[in-house]
PDB file of N, CA, C, O and CB in Angstrom:
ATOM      1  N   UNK A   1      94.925 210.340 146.318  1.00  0.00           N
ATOM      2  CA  UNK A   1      93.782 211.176 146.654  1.00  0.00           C
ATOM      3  C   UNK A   1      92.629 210.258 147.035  1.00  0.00           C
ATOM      4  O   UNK A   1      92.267 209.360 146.275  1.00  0.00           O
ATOM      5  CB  UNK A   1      93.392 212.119 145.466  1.00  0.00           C
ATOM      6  N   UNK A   2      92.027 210.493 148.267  1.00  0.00           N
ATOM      7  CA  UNK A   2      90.625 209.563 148.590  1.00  0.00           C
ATOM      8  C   UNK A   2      89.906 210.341 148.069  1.00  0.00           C
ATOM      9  O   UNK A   2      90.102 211.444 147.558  1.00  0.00           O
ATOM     10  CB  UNK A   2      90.082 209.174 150.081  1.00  0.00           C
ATOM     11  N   UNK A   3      88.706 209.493 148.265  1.00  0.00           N
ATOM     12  CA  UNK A   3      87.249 209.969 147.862  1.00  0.00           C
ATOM     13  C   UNK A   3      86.899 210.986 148.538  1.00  0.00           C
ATOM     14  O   UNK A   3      86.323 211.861 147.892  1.00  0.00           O
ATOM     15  CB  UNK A   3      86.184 209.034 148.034  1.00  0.00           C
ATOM     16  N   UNK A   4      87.171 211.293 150.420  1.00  0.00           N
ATOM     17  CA  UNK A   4      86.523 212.419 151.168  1.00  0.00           C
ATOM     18  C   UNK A   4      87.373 213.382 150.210  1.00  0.00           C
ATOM     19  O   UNK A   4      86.678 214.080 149.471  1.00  0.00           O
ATOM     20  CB  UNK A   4      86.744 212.528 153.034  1.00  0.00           C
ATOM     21  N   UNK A   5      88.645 213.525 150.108  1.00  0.00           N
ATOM     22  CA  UNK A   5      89.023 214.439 149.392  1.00  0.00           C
ATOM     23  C   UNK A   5      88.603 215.013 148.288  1.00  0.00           C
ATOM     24  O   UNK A   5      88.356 216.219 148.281  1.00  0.00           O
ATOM     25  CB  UNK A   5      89.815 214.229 149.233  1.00  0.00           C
ATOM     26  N   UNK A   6      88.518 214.554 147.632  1.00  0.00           N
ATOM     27  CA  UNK A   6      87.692 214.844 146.122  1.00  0.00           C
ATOM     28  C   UNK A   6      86.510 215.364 146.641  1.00  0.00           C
ATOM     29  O   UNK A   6      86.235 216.531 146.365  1.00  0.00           O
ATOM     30  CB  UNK A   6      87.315 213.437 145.034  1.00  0.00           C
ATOM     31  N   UNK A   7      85.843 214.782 147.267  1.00  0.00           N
ATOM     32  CA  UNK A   7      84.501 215.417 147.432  1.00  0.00           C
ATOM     33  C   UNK A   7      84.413 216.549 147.926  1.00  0.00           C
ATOM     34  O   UNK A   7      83.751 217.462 147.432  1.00  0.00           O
ATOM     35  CB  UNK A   7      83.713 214.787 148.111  1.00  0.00           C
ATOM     36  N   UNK A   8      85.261 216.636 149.257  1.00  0.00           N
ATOM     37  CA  UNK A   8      85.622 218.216 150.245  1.00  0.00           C
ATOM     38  C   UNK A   8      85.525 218.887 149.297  1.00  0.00           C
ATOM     39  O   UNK A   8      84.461 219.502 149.231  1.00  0.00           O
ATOM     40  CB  UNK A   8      87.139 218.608 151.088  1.00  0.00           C
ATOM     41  N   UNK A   9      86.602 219.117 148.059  1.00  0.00           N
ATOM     42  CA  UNK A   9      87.217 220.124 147.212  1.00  0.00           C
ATOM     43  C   UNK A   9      86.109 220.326 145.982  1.00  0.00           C
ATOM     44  O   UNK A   9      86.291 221.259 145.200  1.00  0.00           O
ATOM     45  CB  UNK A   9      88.789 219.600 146.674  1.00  0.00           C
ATOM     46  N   UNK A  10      85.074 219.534 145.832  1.00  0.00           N
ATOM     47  CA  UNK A  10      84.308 219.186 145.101  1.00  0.00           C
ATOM     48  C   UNK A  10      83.158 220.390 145.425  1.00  0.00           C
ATOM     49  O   UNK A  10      82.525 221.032 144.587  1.00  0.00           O
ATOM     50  CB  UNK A  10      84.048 217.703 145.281  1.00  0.00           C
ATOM     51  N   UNK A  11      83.084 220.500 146.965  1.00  0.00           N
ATOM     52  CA  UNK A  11      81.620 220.917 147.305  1.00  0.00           C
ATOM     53  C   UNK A  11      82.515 222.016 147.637  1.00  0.00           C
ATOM     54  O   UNK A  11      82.232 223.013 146.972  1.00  0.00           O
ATOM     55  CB  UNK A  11      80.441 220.099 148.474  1.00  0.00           C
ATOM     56  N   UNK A  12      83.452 222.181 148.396  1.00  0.00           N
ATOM     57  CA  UNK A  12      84.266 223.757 148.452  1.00  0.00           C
ATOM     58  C   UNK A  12      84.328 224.303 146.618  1.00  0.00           C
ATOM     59  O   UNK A  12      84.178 225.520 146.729  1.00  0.00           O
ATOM     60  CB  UNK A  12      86.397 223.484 149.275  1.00  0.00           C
ATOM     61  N   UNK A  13      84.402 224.145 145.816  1.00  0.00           N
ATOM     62  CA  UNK A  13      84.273 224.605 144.838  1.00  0.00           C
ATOM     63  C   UNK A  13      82.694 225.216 144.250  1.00  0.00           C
ATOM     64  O   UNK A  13      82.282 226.237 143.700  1.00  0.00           O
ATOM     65  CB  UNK A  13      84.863 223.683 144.224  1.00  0.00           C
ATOM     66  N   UNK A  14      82.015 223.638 144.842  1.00  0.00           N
ATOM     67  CA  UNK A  14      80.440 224.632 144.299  1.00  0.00           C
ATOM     68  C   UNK A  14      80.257 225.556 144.990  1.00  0.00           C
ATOM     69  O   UNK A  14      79.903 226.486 144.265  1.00  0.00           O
ATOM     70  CB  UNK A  14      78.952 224.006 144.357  1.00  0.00           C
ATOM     71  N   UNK A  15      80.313 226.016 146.572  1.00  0.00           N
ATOM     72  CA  UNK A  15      80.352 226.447 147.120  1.00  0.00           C
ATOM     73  C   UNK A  15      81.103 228.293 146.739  1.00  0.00           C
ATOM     74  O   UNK A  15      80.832 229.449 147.065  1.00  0.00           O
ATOM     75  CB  UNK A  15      80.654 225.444 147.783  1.00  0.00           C
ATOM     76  N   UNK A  16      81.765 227.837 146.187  1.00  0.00           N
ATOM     77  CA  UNK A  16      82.961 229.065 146.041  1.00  0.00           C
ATOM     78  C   UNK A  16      81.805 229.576 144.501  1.00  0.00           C
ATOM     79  O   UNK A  16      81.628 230.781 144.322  1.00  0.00           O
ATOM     80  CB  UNK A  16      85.323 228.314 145.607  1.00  0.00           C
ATOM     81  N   UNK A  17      81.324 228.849 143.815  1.00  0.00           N
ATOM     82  CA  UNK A  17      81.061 228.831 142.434  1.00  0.00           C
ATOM     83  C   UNK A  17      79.338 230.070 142.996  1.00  0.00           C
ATOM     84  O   UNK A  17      78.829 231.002 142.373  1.00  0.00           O
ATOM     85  CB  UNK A  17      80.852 226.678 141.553  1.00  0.00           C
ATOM     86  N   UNK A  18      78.901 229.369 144.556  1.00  0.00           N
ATOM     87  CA  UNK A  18      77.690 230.171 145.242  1.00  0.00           C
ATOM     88  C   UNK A  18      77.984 231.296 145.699  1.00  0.00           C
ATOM     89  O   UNK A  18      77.140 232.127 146.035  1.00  0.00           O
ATOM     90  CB  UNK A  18      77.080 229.577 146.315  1.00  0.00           C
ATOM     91  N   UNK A  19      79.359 231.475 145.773  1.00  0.00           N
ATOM     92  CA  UNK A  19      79.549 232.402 146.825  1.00  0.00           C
ATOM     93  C   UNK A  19      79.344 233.945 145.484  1.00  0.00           C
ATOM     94  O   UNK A  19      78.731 235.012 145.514  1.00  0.00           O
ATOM     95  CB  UNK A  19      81.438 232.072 147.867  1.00  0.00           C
ATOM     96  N   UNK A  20      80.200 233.278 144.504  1.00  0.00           N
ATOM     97  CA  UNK A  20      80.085 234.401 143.317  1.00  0.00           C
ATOM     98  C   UNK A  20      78.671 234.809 142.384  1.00  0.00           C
ATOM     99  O   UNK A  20      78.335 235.856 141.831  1.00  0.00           O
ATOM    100  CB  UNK A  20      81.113 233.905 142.250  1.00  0.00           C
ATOM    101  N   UNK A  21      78.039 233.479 142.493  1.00  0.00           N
ATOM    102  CA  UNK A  21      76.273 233.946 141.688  1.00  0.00           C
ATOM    103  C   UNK A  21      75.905 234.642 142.389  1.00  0.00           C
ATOM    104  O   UNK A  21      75.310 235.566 141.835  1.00  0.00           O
ATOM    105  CB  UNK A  21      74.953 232.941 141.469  1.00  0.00           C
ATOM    106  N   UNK A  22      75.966 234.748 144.140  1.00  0.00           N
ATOM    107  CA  UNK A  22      74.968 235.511 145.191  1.00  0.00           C
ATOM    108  C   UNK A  22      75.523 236.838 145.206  1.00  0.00           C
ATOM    109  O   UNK A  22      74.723 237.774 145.192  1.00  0.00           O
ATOM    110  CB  UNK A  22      74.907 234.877 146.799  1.00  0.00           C
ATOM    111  N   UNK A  23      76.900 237.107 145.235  1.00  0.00           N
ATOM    112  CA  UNK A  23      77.261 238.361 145.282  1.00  0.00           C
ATOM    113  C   UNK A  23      76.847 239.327 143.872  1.00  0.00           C
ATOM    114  O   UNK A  23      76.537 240.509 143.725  1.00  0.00           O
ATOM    115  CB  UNK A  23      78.747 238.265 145.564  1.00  0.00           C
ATOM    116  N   UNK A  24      76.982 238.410 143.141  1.00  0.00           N
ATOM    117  CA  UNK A  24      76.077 239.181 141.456  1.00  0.00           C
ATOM    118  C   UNK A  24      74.969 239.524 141.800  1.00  0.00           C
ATOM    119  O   UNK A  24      74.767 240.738 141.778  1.00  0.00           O
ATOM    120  CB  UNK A  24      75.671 238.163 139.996  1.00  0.00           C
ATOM    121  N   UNK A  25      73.896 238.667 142.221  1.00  0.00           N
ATOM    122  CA  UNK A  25      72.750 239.163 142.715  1.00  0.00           C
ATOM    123  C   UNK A  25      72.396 239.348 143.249  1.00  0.00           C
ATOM    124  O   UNK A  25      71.201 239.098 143.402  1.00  0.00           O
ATOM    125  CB  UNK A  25      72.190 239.090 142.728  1.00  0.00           C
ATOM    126  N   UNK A  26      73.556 240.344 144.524  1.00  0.00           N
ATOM    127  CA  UNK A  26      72.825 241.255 145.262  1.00  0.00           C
ATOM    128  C   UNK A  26      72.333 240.783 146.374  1.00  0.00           C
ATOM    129  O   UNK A  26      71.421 241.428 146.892  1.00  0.00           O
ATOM    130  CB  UNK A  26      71.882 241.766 144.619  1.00  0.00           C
ATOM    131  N   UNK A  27      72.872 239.370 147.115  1.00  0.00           N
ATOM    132  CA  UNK A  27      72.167 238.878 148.184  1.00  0.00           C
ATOM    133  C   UNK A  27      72.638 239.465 149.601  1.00  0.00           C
ATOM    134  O   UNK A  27      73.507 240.337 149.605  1.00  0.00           O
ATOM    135  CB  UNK A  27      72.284 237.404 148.131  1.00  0.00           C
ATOM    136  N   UNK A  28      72.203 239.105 150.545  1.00  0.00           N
ATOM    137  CA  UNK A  28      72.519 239.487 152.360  1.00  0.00           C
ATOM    138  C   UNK A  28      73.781 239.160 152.268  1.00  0.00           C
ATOM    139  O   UNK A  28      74.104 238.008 151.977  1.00  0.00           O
ATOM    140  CB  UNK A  28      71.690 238.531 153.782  1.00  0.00           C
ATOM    141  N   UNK A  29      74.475 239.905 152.450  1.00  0.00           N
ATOM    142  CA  UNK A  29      75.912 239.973 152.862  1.00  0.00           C
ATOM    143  C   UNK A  29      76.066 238.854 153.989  1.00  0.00           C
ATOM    144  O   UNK A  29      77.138 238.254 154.055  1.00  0.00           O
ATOM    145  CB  UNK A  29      76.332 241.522 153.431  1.00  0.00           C
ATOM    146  N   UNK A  30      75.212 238.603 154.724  1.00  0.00           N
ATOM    147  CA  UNK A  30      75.894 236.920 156.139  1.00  0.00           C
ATOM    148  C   UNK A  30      75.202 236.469 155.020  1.00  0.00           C
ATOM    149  O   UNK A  30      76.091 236.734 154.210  1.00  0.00           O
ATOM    150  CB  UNK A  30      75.188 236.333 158.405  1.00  0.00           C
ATOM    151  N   UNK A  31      74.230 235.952 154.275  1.00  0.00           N
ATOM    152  CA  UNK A  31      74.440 234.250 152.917  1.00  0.00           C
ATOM    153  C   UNK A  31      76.107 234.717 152.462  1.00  0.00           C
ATOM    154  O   UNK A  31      76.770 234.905 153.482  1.00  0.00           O
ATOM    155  CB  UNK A  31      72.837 234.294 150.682  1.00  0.00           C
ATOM    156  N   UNK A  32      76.477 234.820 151.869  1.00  0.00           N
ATOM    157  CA  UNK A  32      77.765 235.576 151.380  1.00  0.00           C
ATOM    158  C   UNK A  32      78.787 234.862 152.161  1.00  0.00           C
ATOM    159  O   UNK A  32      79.332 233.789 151.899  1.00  0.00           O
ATOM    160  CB  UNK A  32      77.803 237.268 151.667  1.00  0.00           C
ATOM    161  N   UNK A  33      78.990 235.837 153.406  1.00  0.00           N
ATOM    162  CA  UNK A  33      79.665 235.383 154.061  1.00  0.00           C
ATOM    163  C   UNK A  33      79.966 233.695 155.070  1.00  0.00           C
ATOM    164  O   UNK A  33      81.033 233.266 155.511  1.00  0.00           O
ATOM    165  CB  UNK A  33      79.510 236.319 154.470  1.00  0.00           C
ATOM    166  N   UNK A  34      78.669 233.130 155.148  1.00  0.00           N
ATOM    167  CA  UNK A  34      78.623 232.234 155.475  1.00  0.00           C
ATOM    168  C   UNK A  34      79.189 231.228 154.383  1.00  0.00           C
ATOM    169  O   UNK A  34      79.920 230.314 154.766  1.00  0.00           O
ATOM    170  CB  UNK A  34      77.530 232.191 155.930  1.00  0.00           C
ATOM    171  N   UNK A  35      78.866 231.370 152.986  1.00  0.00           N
ATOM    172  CA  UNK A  35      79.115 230.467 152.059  1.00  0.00           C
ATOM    173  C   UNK A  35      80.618 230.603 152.049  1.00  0.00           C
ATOM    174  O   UNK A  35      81.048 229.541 151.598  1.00  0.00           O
ATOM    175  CB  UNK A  35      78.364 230.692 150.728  1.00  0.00           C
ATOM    176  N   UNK A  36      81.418 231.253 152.278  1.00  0.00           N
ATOM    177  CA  UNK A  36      82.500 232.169 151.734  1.00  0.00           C
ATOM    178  C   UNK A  36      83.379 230.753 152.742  1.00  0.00           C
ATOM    179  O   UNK A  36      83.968 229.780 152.273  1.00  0.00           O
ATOM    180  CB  UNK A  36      82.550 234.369 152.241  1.00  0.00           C
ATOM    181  N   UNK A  37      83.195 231.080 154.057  1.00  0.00           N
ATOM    182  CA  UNK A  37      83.630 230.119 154.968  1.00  0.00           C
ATOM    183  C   UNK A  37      83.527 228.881 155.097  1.00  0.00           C
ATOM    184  O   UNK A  37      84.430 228.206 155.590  1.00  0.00           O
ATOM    185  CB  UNK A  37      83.348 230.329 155.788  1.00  0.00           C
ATOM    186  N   UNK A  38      82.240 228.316 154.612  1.00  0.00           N
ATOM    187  CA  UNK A  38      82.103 227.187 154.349  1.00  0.00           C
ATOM    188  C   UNK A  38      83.000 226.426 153.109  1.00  0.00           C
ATOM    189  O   UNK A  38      83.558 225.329 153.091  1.00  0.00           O
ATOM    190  CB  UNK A  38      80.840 227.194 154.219  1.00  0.00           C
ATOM    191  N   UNK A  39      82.864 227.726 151.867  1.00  0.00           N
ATOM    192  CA  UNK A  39      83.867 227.042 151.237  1.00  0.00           C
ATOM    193  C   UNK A  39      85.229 226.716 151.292  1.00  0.00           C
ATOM    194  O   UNK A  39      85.747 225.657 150.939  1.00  0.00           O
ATOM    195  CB  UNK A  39      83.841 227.362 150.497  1.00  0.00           C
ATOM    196  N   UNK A  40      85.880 227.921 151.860  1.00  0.00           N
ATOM    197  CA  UNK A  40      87.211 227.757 152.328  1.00  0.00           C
ATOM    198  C   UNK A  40      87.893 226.548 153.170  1.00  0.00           C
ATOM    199  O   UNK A  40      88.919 225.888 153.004  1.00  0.00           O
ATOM    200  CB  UNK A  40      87.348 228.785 153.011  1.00  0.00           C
ATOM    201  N   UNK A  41      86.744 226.554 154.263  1.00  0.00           N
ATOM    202  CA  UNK A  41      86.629 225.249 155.503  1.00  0.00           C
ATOM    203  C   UNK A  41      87.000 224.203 154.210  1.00  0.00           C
ATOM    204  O   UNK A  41      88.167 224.071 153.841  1.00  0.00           O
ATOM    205  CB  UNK A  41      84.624 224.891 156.554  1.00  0.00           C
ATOM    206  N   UNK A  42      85.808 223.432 153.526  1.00  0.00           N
ATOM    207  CA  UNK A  42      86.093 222.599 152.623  1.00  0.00           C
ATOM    208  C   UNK A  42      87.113 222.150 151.746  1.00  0.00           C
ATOM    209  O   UNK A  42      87.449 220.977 151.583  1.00  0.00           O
ATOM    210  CB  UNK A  42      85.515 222.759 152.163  1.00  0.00           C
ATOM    211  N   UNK A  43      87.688 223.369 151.073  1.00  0.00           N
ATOM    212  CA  UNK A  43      88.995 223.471 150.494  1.00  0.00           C
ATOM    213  C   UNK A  43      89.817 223.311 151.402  1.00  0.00           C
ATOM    214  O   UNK A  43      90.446 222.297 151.099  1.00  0.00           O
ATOM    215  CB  UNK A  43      89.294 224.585 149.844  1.00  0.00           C
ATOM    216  N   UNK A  44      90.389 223.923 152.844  1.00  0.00           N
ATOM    217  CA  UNK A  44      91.276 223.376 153.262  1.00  0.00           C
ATOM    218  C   UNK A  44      90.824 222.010 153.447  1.00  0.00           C
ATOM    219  O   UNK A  44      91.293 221.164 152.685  1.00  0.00           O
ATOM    220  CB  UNK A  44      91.751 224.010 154.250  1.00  0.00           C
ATOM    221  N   UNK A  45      90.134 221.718 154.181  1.00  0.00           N
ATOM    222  CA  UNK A  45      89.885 220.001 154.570  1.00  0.00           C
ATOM    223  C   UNK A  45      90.469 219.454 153.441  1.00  0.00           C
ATOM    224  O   UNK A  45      91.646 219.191 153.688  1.00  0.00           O
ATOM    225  CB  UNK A  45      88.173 219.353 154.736  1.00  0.00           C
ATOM    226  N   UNK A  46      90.130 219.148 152.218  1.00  0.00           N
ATOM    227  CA  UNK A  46      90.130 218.472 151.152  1.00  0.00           C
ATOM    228  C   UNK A  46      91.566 218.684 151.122  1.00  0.00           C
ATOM    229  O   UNK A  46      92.202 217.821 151.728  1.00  0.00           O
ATOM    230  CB  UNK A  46      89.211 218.865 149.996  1.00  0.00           C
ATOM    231  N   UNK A  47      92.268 219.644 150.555  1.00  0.00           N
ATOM    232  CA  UNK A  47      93.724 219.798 150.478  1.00  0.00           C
ATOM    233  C   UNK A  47      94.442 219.165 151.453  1.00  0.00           C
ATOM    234  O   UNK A  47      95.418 218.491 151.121  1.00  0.00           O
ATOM    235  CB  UNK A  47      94.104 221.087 150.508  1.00  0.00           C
ATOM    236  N   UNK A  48      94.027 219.297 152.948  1.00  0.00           N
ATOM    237  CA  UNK A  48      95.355 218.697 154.013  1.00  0.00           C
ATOM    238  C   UNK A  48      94.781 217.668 153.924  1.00  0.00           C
ATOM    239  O   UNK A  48      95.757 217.058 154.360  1.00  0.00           O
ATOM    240  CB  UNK A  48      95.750 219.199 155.663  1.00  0.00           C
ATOM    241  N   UNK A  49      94.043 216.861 153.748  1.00  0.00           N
ATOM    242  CA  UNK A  49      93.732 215.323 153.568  1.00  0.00           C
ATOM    243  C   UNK A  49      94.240 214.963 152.423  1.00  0.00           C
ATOM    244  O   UNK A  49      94.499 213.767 152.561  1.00  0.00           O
ATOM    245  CB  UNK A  49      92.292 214.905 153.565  1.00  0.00           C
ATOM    246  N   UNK A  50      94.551 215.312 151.317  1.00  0.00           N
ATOM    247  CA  UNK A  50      95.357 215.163 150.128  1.00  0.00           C
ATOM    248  C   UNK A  50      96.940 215.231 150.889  1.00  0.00           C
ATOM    249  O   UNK A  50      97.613 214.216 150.706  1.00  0.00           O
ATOM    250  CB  UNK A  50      94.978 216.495 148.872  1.00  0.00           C
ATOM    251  N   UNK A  51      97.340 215.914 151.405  1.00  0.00           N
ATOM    252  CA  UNK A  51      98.714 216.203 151.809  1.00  0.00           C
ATOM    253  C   UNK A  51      98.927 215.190 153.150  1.00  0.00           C
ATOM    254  O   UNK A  51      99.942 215.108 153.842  1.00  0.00           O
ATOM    255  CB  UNK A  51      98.915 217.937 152.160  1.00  0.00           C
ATOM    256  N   UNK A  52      97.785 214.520 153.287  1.00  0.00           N
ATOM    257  CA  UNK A  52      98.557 213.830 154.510  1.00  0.00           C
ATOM    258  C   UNK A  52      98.597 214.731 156.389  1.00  0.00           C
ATOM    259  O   UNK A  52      98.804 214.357 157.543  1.00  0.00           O
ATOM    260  CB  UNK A  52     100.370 213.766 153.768  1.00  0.00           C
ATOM    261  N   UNK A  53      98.490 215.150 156.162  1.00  0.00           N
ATOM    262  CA  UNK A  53      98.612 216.397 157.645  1.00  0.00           C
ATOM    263  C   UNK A  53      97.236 215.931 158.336  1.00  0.00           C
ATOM    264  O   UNK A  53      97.300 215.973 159.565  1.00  0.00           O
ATOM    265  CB  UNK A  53      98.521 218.596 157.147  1.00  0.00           C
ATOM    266  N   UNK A  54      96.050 215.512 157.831  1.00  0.00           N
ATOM    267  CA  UNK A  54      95.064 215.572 158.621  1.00  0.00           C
ATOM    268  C   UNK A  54      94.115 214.473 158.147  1.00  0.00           C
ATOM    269  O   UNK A  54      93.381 214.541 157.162  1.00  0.00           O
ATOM    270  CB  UNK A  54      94.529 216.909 158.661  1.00  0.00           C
ATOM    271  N   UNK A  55      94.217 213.632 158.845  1.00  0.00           N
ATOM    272  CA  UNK A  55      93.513 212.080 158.142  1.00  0.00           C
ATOM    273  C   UNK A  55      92.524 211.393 158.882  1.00  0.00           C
ATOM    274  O   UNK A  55      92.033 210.354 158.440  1.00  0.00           O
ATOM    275  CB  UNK A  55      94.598 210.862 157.955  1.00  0.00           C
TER     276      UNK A  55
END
C-alpha cells in the first residue's frame, strides 16, 4: 500500500463521514451530493491504486 493510497481512502472516508453529518442536518441536497461523489471518486482511486490497475 503507498502513501497516495492511504491518503485517497483516508479523505474518501472523511468525506463519506461529511456526507452523513450534512444529511443529519438538513443541508442542500448538491453539498450532499457533491460530497457523496467526491467521496466515492476517492475510494475508488485509493482502492485501484492498492490493486495495482491504476498507478
Amino acid at each position: 500500500m503507498t502513501g497516495l493510497s492511504t491518503i485517497l481512502i483516508v479523505v474518501g472516508l472523511f468525506l463519506a463521514g461529511g456526507v452523513y453529518s450534512f444529511s443529519k442536518q438538513g443541508m442542500p441536497k448538491g453539498v450532499i451530493v457533491l460530497l457523496s461523489l467526491a467521496s466515492v471518486m476517492c475510494l475508488v482511486a485509493g482502492v485501484l491504486r492498492i490493486q495495482g490497475i491504476w498507478d
